[in-house]
N, C-alpha and C positions, 0 to 999 in steps of 0.2 A: 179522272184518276181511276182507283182503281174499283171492283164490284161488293170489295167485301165492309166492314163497318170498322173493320182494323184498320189503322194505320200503319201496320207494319208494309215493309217493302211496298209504299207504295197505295198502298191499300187491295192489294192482290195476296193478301195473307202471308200466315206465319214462316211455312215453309220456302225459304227461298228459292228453292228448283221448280217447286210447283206455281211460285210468283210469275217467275219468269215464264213457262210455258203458258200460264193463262195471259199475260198481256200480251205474248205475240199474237196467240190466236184473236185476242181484240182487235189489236192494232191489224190483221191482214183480214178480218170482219170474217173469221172462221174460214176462209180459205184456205190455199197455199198449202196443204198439209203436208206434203211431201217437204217441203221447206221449213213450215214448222217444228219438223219431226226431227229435222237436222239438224237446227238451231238449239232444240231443245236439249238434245243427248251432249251437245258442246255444254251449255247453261248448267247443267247437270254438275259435269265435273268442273268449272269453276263453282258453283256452291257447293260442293266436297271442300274447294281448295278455301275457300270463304268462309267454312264452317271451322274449317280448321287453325284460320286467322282469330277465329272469336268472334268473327261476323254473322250474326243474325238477322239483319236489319237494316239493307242496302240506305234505307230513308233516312237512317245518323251518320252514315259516314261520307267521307269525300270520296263520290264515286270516280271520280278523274283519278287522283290517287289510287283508290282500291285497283280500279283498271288498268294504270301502271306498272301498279305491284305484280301485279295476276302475267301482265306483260311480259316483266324482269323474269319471273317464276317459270315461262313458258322459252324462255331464251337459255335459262339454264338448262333447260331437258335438250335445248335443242344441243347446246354445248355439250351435254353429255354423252352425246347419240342414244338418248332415249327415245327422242320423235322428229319426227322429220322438220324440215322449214316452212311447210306447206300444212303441212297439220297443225305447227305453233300459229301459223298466219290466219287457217280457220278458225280455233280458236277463238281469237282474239277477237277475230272480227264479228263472229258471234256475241260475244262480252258485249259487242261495239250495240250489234244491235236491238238485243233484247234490255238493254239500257235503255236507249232510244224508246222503247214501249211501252218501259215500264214508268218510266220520267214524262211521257209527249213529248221530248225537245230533243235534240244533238246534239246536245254540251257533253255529254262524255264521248270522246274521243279518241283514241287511243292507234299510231301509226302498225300495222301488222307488220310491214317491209323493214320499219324503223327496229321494230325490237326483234322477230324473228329473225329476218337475213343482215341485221347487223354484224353479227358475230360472224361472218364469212367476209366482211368488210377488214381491210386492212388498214390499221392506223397510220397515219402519215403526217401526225402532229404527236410533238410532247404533250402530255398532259397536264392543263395548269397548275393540278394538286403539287406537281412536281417540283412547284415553289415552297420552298419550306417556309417562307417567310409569309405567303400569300394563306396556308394553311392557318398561319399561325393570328392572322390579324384573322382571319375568320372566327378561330376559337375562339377567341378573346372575344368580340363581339357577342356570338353565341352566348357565352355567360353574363358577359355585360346585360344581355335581353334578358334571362333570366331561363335562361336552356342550357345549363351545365351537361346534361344527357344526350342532345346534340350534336354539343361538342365531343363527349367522350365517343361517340360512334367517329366521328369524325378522323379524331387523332389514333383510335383503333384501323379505323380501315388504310388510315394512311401509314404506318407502321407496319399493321401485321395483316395487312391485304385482305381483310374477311368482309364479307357480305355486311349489310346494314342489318338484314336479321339477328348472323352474325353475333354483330358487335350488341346488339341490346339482348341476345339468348343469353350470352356466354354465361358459363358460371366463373365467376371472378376469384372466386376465392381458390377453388381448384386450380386455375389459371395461377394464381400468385401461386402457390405451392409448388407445381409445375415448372415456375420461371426461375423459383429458387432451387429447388431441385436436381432440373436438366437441363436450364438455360434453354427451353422452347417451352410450348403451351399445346396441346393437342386440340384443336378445334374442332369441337361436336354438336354443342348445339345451335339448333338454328340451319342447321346446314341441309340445301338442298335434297328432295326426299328422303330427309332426316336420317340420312350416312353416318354409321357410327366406325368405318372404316379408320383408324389412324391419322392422321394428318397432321404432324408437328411443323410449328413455325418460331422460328427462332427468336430469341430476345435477346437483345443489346439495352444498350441505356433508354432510348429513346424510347422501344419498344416498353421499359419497365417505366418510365414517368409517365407512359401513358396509360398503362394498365391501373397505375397509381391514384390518376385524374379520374380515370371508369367508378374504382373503388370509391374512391371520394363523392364521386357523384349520385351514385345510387343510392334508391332509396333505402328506408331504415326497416330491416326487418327482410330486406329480399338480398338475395343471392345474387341478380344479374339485376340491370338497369330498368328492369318494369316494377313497378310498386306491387307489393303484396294485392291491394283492391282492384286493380287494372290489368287489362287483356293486352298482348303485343299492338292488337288494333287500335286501342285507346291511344299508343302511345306513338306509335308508325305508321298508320293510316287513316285514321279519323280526321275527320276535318277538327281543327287548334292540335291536335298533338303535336306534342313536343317536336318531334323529328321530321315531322311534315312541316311545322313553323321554322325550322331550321334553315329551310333550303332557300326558302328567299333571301337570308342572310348569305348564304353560301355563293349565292347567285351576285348578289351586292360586290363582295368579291372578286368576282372572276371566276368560281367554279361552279363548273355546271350540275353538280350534285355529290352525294357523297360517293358513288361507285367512280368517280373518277379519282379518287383517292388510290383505291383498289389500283387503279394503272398506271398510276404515279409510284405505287408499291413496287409494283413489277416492272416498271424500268429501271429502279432504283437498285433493285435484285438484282435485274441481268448484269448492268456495269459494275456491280459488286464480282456477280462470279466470274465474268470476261474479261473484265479492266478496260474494256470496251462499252462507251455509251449505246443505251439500244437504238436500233434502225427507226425507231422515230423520232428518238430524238437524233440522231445525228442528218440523218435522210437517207443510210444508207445502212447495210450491212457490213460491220469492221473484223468482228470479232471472227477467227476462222471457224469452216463448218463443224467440226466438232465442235470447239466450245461453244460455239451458239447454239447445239442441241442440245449438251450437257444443260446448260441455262435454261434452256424451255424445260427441259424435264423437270427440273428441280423446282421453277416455279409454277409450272401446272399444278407439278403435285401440294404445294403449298397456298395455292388458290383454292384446291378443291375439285380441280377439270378431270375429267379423265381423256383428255384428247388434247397434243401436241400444237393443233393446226389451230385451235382457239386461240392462243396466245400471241395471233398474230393483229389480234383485236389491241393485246395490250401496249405489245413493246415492237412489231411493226413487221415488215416481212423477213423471212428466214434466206430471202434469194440475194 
């Protein structure tokens, strides 16, 4: 393991960047420098991104998860044209291996091609969220386990399309105000590179009973679904957190996580604005070319995207 008397990260000490660069140099017996040197400056800014999770101390949490997240995280930049598909792919695959160093083993894995060049991948299935009933037995579940916070991300991302950070940042309360208000909700926290750019997303009934279930479910004394004495990470990435013990339910069901919700959101959206099912789910393209740009713009901008040709991830090709 690792050289120092800490058991933090491993036993490679406190600092997490610095963890990470002394066990690769173990792990390649002080060679490789040029390699090291590469891996390291990637390591680097995932422990910025890690630090700013609430993660100190890769050795408590579920590194498969964390490396996930960090995944999802490097997909949105890519969505955004902040970085390329090649830089999110090294990345990751750095993540992959100074894991690997720090651990001795290969259990943390995490696909680069899978999360980075997905988003250039075009969807050509409905998404199962897209079952309202299938959502709905998930909830229910979810709380039956004793994950009421689970679920409320759940019935947030599938309603009003937001990220899973999203849905546990939000401020709830602002949010109800907003829905009573202006009939949308401005969604800011949580949002990739912490965008404080505008973004409203509409509420209807559904959208308000689940806002309803959020408020309900949060804990006492906090604003958004993280407890007062708890970090995002305790409650979204740790190994038992809440929202992490969620997904095997989710999966029980039929869905393969909660961002699939998110696209089940956005197809739900386009045949609202088209009167036209989207291209995934139907198999094809119905709606004409105008209204089916009008509809990507509307829900790019209500995902969060700053880029038209992402949404072909959600609701299917534009051709």
């Amino acid at each position: 393991m690792g050289r120092y008397a800490s058991s933090r990260n491993y036993g490679y000490g406190k600092q997490l960047a610095h963890a990470g660069k002394t066990a690769l140099r173990d792990h390649y017996g002080q060679g490789h420098h040029s390699t090291v040197a590469t891996h390291s400056e990637r390591w680097t800014q995932f422990a910025v991104w890690a630090r700013e999770q609430g993660v100190r101390d890769v050795a408590k949490i579920d590194n498969q998860e964390l490396a996930a997240t960090y995944a999802q995280h490097m997909r949105d930049q890519v969505e955004a044209g902040e970085i390329s598909v090649a830089t999110a792919q090294n990345r990751i695959s750095s993540v992959n291996t100074i894991f690997a160093a720090l651990r001795g083993d290969r259990q943390v894995q995490v696909s680069p091609s899978e999360y980075a060049g997905s988003r250039s991948a075009v969807r050509t299935e409905a998404p199962a969220a897209r079952d309202i009933r299938r959502v709905q037995s998930a909830t229910e579940a979810l709380r039956e386990a004793g994950l009421p916070r689970a679920a409320a991300v759940l019935e947030l991302a599938r309603t009003l399309g937001v990220r899973r950070e999203e849905a546990v940042k939000a401020d709830l309360d602002r949010w109800s105000r907003e829905a009573a208000r202006h009939g949308a909700v401005n969604v800011l926290e949580g949002t990739k590179g912490g965008r404080d750019a505008p973004r409203w997303v509409p509420i209807g009934e559904a959208q308000r009973r689940a806002l309803a279930s959020a408020v309900a479910a949060r804990p006492d004394g906090s604003h958004n679904l993280i407890a007062p004495h708890e970090r995002y990470a305790q409650l979204a990435i740790s190994r038992g957190g809440e929202i992490a013990q969620g997904r095997a339910i989710l999966q029980q069901h039929g869905l393969p996580g909660y961002h699939d919700a998110r696209a089940a959101y956005a197809c739900q959206r386009y045949e609202q604005i088209t009167g036209c099912p989207a291209p995934a789910v139907a198999g094809y393209r119905q709606a004409p070319r105008d209204l089916d740009r009008q509809a990507r713009t509307t829900i790019s901008a209500e995902l969060g995207h700053g880029r038209l040709d992402v949404l072909t991830a959600y609701v299917g090709s534009s051709r």
